[in-house]
Each structure stands twice: as structure tokens, then as C-alpha cells.
DRENTOR-974318 format. One line per field, with one value per atom (N, C-alpha, C, O): residue in one letter; residue number from 1; atom name; x, z, y. Coordinates in nm, 3 decimals, m for minus. Example, Ala and Ser with C-alpha at 12.3 -4.5 7.8 and 13.67 -1.06 7.14 Angstrom:
<atoms>
seke: [A / A / A / A / S / S / S / S]
mivex: [1 / 1 / 1 / 1 / 2 / 2 / 2 / 2]
keba: [N / CA / C / O / N / CA / C / O]
px: [1.319 / 1.230 / 1.320 / 1.424 / 1.285 / 1.367 / 1.290 / 1.341]
pz: [0.780 / 0.780 / 0.780 / 0.846 / 0.708 / 0.714 / 0.787 / 0.804]
py: [m0.569 / m0.450 / m0.330 / m0.332 / m0.225 / m0.106 / 0.003 / 0.114]
</atoms>
This chain:
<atoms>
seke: [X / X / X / X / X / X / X / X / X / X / X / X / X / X / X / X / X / X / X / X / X / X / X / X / X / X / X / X / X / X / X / X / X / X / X / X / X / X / X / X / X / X / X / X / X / X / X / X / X / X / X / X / X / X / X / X / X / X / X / X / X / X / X / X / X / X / X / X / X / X / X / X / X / X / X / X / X / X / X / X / X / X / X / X / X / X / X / X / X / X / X / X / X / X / X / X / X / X / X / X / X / X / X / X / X / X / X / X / X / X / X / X / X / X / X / X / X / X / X / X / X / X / X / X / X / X / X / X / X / X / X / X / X / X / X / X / X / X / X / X / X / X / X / X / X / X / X / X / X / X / X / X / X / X / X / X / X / X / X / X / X / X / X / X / X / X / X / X / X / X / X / X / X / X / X / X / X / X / X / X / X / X / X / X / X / X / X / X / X / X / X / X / X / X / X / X / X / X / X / X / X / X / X / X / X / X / X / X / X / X / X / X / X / X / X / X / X / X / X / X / X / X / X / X / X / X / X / X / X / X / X / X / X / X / X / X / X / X / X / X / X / X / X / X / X / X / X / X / X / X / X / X / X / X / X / X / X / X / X / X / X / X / X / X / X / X / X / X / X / X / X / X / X / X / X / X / X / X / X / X / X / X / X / X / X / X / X / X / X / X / X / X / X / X / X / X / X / X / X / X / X / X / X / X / X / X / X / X / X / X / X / X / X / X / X / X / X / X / X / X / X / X / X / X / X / X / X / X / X / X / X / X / X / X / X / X / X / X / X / X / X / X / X / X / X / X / X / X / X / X / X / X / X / X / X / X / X / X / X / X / X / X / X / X / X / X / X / X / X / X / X / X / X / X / X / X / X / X / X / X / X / X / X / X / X / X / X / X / X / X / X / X / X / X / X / X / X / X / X / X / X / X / X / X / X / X / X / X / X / X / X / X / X / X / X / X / X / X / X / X / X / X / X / X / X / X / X / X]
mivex: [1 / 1 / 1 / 1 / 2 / 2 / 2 / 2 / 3 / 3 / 3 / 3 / 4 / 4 / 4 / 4 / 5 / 5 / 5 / 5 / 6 / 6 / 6 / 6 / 7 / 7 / 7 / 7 / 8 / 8 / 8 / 8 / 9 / 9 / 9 / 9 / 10 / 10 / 10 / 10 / 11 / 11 / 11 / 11 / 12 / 12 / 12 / 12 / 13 / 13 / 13 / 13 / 14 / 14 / 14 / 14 / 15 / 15 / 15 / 15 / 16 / 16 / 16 / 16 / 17 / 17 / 17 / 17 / 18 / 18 / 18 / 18 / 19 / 19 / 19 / 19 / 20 / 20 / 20 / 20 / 21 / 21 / 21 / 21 / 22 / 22 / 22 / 22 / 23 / 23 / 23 / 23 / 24 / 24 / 24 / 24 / 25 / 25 / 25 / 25 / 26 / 26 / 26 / 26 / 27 / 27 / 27 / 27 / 28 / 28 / 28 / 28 / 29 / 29 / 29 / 29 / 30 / 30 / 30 / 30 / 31 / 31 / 31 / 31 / 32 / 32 / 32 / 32 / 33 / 33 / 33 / 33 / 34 / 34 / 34 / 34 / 35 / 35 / 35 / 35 / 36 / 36 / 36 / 36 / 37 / 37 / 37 / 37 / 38 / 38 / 38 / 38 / 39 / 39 / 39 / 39 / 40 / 40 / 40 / 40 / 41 / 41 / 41 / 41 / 42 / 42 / 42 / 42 / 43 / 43 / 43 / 43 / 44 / 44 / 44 / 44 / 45 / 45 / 45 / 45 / 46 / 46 / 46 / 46 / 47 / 47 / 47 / 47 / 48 / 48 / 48 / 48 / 49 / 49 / 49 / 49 / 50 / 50 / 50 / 50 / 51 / 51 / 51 / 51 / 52 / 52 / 52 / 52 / 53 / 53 / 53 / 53 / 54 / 54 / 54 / 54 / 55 / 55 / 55 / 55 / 56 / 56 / 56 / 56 / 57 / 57 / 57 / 57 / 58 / 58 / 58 / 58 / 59 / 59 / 59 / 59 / 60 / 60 / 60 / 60 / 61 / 61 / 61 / 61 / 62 / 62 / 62 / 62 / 63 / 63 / 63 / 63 / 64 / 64 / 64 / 64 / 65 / 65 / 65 / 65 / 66 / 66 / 66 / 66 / 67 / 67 / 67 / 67 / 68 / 68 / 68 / 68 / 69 / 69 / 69 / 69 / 70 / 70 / 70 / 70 / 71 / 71 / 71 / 71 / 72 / 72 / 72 / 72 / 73 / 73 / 73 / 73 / 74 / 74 / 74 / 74 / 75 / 75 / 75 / 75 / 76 / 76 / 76 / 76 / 77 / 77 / 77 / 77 / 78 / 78 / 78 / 78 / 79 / 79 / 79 / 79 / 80 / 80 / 80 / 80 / 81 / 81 / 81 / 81 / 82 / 82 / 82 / 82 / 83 / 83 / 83 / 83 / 84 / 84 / 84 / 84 / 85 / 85 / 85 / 85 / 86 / 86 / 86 / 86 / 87 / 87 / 87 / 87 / 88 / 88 / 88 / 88 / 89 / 89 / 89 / 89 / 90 / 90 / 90 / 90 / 91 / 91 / 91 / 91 / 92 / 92 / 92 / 92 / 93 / 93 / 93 / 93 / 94 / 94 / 94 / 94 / 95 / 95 / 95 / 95 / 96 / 96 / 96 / 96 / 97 / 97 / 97 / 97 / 98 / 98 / 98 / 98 / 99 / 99 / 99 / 99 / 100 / 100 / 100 / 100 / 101 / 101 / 101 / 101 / 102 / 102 / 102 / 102 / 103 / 103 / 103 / 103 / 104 / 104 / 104 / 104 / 105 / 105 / 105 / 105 / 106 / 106 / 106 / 106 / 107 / 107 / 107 / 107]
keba: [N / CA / C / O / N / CA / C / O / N / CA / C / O / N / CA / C / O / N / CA / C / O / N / CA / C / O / N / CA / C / O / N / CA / C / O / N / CA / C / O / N / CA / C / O / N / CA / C / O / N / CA / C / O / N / CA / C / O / N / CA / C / O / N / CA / C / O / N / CA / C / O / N / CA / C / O / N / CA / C / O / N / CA / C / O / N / CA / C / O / N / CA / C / O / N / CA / C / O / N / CA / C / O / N / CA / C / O / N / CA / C / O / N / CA / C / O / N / CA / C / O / N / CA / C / O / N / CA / C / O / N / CA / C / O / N / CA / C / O / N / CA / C / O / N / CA / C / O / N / CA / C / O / N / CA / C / O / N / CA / C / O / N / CA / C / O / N / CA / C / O / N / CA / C / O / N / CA / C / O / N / CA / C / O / N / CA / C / O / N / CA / C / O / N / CA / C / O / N / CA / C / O / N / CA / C / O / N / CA / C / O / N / CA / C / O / N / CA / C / O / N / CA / C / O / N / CA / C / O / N / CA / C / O / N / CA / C / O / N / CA / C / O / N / CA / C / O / N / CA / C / O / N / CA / C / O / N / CA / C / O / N / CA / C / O / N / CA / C / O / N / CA / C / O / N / CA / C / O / N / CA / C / O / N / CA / C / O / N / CA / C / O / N / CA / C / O / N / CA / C / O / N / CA / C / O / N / CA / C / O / N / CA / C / O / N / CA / C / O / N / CA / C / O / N / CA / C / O / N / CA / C / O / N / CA / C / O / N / CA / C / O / N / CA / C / O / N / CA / C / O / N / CA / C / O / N / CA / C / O / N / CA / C / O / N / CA / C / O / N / CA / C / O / N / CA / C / O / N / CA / C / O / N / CA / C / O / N / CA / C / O / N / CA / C / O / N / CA / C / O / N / CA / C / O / N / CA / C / O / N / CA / C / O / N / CA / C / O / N / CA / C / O / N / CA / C / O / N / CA / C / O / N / CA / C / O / N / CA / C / O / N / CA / C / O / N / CA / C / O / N / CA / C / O / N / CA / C / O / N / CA / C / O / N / CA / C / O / N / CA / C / O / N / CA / C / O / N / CA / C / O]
px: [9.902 / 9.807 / 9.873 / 9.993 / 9.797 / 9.860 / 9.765 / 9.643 / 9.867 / 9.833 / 9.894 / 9.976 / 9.853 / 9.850 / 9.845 / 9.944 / 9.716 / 9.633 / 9.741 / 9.781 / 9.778 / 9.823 / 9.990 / 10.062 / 10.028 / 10.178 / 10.259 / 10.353 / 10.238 / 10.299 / 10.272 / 10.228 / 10.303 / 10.294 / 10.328 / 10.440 / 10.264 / 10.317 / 10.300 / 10.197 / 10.365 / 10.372 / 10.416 / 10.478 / 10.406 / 10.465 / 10.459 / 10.367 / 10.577 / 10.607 / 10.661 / 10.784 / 10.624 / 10.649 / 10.707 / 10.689 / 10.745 / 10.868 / 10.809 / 10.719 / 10.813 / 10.777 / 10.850 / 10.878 / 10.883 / 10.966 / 10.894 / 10.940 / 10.785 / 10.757 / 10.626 / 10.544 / 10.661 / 10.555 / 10.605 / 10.678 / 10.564 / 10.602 / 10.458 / 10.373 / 10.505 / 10.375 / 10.372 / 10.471 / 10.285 / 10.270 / 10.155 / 10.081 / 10.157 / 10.017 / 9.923 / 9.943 / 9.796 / 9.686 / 9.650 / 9.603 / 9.664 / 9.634 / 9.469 / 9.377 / 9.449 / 9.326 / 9.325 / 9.348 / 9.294 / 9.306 / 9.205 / 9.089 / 9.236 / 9.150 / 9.090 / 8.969 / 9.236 / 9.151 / 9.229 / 9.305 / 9.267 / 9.332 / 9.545 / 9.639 / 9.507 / 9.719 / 9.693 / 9.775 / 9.615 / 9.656 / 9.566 / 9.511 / 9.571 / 9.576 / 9.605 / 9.647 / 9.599 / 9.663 / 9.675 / 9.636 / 9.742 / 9.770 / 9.724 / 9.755 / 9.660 / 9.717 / 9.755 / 9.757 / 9.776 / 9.883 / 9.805 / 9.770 / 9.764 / 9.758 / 9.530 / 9.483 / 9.440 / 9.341 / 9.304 / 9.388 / 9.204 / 9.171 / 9.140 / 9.202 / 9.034 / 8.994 / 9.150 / 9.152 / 9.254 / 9.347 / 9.454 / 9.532 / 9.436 / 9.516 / 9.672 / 9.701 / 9.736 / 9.939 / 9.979 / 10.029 / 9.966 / 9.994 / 9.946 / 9.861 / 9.942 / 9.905 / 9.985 / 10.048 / 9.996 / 10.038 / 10.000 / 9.878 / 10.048 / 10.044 / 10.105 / 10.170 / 10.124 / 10.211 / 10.166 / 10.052 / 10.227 / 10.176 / 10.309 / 10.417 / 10.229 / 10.288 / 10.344 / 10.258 / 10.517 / 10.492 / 10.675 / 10.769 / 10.605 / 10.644 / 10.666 / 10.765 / 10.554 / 10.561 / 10.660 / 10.722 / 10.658 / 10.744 / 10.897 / 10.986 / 10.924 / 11.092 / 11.091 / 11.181 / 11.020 / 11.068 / 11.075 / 11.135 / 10.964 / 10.986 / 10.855 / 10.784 / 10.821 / 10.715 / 10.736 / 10.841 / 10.635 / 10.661 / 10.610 / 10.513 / 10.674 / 10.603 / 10.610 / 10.710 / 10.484 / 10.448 / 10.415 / 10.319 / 10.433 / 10.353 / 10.374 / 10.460 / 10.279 / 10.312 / 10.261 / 10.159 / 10.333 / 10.307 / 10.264 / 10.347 / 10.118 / 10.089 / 10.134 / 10.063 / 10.261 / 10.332 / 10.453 / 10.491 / 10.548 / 10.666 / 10.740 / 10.853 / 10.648 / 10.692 / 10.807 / 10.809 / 10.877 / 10.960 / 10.889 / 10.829 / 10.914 / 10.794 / 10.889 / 10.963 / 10.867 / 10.943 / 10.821 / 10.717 / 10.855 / 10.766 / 10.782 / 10.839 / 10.759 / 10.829 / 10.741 / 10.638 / 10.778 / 10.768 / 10.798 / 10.908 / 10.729 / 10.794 / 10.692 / 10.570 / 10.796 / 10.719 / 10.709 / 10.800 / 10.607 / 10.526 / 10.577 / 10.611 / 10.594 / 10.658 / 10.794 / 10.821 / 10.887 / 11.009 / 11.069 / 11.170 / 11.020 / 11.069 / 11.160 / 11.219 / 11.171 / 11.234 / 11.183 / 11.065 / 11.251 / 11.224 / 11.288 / 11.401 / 11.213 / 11.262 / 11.164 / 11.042 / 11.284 / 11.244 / 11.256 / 11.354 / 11.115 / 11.193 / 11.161 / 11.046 / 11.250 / 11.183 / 11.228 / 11.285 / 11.163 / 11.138 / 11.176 / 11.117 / 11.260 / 11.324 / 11.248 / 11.172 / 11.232 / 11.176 / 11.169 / 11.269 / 11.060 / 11.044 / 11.138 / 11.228 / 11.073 / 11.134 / 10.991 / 10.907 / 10.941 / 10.805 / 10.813 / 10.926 / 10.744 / 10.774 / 10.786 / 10.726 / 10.886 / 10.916 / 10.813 / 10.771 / 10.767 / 10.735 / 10.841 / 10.951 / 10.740 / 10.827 / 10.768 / 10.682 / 10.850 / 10.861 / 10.918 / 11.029 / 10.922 / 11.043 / 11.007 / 10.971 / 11.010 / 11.013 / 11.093 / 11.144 / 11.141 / 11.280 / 11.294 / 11.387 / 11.175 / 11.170 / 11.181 / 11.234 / 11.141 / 11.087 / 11.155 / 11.075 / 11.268 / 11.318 / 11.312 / 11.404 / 11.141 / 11.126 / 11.003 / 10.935 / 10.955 / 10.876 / 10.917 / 11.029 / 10.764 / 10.655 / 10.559 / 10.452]
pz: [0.163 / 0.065 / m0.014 / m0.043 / m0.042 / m0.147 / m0.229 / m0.210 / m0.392 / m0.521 / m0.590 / m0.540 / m0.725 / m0.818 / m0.717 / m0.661 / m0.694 / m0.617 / m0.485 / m0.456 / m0.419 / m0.291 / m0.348 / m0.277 / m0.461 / m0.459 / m0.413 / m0.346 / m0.441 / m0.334 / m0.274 / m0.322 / m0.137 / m0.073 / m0.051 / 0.000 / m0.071 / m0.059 / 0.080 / 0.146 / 0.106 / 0.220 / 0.186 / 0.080 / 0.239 / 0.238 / 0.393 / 0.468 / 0.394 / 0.488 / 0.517 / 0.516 / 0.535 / 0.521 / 0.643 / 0.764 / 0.594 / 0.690 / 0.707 / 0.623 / 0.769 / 0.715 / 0.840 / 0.922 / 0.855 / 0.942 / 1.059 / 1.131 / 1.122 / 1.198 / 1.242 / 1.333 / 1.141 / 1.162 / 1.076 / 0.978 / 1.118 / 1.034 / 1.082 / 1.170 / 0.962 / 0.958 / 0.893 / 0.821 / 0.880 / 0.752 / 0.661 / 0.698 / 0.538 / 0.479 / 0.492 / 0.520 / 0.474 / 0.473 / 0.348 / 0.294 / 0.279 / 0.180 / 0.099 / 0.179 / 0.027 / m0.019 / m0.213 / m0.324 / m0.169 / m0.286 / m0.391 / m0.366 / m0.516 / m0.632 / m0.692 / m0.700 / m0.756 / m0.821 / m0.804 / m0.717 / m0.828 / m0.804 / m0.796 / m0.740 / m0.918 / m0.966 / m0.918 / m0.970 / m0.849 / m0.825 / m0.673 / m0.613 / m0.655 / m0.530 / m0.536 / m0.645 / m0.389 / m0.350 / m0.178 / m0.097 / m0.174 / m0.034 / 0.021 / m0.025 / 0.112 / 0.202 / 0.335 / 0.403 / 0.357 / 0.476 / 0.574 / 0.675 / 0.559 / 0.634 / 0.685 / 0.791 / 0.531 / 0.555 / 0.482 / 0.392 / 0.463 / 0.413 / 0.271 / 0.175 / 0.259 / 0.136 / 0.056 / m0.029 / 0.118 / 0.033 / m0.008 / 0.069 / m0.179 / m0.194 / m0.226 / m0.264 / m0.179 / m0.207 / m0.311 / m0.411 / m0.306 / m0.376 / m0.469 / m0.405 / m0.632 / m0.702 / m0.735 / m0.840 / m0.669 / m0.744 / m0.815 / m0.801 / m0.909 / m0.911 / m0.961 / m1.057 / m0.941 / m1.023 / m1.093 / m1.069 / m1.210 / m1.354 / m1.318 / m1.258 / m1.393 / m1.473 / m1.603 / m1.689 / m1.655 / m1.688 / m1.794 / m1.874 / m1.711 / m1.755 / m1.918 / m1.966 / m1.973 / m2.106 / m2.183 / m2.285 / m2.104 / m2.238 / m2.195 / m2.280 / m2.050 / m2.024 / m1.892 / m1.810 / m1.878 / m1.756 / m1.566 / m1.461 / m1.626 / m1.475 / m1.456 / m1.552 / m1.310 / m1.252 / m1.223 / m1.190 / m1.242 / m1.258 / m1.145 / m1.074 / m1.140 / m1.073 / m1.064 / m1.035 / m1.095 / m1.099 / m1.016 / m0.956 / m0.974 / m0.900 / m0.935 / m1.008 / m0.871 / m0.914 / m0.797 / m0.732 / m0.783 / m0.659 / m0.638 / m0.663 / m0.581 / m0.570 / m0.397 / m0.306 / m0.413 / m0.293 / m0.269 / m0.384 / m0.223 / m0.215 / m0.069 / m0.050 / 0.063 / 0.180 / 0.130 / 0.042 / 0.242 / 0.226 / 0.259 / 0.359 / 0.146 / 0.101 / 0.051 / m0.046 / 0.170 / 0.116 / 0.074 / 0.138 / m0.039 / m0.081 / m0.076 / m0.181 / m0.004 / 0.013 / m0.047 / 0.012 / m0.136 / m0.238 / m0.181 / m0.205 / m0.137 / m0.121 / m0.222 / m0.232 / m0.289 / m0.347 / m0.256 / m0.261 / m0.177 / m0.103 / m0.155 / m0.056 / m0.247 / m0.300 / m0.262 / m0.219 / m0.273 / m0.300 / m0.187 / m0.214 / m0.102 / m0.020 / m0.069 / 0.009 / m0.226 / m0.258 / m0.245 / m0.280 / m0.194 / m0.142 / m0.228 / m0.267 / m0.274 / m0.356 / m0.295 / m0.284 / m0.261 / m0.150 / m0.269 / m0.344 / m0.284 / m0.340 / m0.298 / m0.253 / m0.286 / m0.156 / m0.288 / m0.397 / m0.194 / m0.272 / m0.186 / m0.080 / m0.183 / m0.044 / 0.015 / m0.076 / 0.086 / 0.128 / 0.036 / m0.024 / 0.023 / m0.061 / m0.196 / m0.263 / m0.194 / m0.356 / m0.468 / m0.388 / m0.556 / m0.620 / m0.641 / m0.679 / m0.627 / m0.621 / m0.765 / m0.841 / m0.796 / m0.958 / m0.942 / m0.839 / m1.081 / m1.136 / m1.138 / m1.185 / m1.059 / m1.094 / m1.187 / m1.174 / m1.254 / m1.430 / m1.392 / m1.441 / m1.342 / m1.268 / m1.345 / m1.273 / m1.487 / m1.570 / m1.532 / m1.636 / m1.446 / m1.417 / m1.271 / m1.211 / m1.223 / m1.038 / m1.001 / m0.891 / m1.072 / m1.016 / m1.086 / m1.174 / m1.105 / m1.183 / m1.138 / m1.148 / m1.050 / m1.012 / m1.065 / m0.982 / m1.228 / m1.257 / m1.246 / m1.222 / m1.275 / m1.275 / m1.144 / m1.165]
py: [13.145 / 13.098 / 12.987 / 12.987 / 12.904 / 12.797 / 12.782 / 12.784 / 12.754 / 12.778 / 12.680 / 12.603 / 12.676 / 12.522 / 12.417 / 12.371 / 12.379 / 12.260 / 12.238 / 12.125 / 12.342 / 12.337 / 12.289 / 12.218 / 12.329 / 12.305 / 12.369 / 12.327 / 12.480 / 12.621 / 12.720 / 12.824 / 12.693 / 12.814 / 12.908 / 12.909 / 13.042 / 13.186 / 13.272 / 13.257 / 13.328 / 13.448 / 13.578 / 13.580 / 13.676 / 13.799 / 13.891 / 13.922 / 13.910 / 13.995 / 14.145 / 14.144 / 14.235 / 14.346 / 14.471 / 14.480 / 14.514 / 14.597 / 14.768 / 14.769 / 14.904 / 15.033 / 15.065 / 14.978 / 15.203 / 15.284 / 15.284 / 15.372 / 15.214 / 15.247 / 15.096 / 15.082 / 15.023 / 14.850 / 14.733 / 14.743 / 14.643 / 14.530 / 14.419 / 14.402 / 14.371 / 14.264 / 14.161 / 14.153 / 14.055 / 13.969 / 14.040 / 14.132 / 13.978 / 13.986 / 13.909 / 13.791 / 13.964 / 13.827 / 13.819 / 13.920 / 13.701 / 13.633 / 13.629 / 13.610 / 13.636 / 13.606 / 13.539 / 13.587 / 13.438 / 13.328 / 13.354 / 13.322 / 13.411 / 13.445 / 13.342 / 13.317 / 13.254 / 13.124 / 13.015 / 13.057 / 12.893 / 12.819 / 12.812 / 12.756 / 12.934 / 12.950 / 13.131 / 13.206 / 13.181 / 13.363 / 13.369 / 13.277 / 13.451 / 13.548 / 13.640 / 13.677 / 13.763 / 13.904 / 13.882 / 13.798 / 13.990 / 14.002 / 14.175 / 14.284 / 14.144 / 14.326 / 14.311 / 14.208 / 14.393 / 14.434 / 14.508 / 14.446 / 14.654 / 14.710 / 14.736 / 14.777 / 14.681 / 14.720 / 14.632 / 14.625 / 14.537 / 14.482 / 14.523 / 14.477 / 14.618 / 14.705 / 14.790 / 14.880 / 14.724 / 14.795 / 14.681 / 14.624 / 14.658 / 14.512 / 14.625 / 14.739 / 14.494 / 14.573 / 14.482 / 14.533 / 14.345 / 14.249 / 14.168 / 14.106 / 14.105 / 14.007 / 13.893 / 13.901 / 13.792 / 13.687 / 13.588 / 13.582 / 13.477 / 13.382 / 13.289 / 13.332 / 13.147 / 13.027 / 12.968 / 12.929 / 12.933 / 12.857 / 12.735 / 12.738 / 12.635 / 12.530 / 12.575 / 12.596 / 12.602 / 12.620 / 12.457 / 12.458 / 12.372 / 12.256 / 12.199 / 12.142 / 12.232 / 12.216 / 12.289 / 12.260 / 12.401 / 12.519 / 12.494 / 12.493 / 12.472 / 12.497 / 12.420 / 12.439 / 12.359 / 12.244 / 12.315 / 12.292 / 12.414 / 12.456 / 12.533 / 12.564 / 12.569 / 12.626 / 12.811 / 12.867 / 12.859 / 13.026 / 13.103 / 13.076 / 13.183 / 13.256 / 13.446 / 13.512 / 13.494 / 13.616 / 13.715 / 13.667 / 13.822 / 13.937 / 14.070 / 14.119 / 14.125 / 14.272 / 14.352 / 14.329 / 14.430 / 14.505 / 14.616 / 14.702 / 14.674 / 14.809 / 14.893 / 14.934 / 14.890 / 14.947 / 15.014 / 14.989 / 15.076 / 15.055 / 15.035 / 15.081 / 14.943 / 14.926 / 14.761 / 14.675 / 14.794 / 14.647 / 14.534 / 14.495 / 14.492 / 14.318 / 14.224 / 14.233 / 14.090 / 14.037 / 13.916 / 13.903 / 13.838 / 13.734 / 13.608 / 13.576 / 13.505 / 13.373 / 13.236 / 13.201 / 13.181 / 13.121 / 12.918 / 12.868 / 12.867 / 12.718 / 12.614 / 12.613 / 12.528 / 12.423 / 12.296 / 12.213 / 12.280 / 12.203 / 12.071 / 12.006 / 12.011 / 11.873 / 11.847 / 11.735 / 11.939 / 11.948 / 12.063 / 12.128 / 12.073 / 12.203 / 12.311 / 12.386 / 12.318 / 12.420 / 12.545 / 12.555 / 12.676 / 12.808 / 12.888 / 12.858 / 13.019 / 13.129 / 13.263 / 13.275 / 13.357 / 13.503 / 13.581 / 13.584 / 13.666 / 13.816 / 13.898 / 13.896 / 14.030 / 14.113 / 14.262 / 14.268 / 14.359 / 14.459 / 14.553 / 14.536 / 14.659 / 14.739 / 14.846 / 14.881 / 14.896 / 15.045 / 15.152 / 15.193 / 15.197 / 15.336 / 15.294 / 15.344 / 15.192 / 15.142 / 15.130 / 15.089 / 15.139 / 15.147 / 14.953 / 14.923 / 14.859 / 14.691 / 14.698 / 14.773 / 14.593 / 14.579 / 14.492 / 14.439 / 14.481 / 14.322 / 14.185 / 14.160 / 14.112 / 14.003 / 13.837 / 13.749 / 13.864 / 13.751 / 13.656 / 13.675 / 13.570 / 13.447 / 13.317 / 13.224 / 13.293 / 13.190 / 13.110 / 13.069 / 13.058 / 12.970 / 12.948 / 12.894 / 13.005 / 12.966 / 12.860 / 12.839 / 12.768 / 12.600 / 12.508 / 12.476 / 12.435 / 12.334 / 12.225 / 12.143 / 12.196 / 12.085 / 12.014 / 11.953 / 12.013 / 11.959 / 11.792 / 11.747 / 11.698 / 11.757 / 11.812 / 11.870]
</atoms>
């Protein structure tokens, strides 16, 4: 999926004792989305990226996860080919992730 007017693209990929997969994406509004994995009617994932340029010179990025299969989340800024992974381990509950400082490639 790509978010803030196609600046970055997101993926997620996921791991379980017994499958692996990607997610399929579904784009909420222009800066969020979710992902699921295994059923459509069952979301695992929320993300999204802010601008958040004004305050600290960099682009953000958020999710939160309703899962605990291994997810990994892959993050590229489409301008700048910069890449940021965060993955979340097996039978782990997904932290939140707050990443104020992902992007130090404004504007």
C-alpha cells in the first residue's frame, strides 16, 4: 500500500508455525491503512505515516497490531529509497509502534 500521496510504501509479511504469507493491504485514507493476513474480515494490522516535518524534521510512522504471529513491516520512502523493518516475533502480543524519527528525509 502506499501512503502520504504515494510517498511510502508499506508491506507486511508474516511468519506462524505452520504458514507464511504477505498481507493484503487495504488503504483507509490517504496517511493510514490495515492489513490482514489470513481472512479478509479479520484486520491484524493499522498503520499510518504523517508528515511530521514541521515539528522535528522528519516523517512518522505508526501501527498497532491486533496479533501476535511474526510480522514483519517494511516501510520505504519512495523519494529517497530509504527503508525501515519492524518486525514483531512469534507469540509475541505486536507492540505499538511510535517511530517519530523514521524519516530524516524531509521535505
Amino acid at each position: 500500500m502506499c501512503l502520504s500521496g504515494g510517498r511510502f510504501r508499506l508491506t507486511a509479511s508474516w511468519i506462524t508455525a505452520t504458514a507464511s504469507g504477505n498481507g493484503t493491504a487495504v488503504p483507509l485514507t490517504d496517511d493510514s491503512g490495515y492489513f490482514w493476513f489470513f481472512t479478509a474480515s479479520n484486520i491484524e494490522m493499522v498503520v499510518k505515516t504523517l508528515n511530521g516535518c514541521g515539528f522535528n524534521s522528519r516523517y512518522w510512522v505508526f501501527a498497532g497490531g491486533l496479533t501476535n504471529v511474526d510480522v514483519t513491516l517494511t516501510v520505504t520512502d519512495m523519494h529517497t529509497g530509504a527503508v525501515k523493518a519492524y518486525r514483531n516475533p512469534q507469540g509475541t502480543a505486536f507492540q505499538p509502534i511510535q517511530d517519530t524519527s523514521a524519516f530524516a528525509t524531509c521535505p
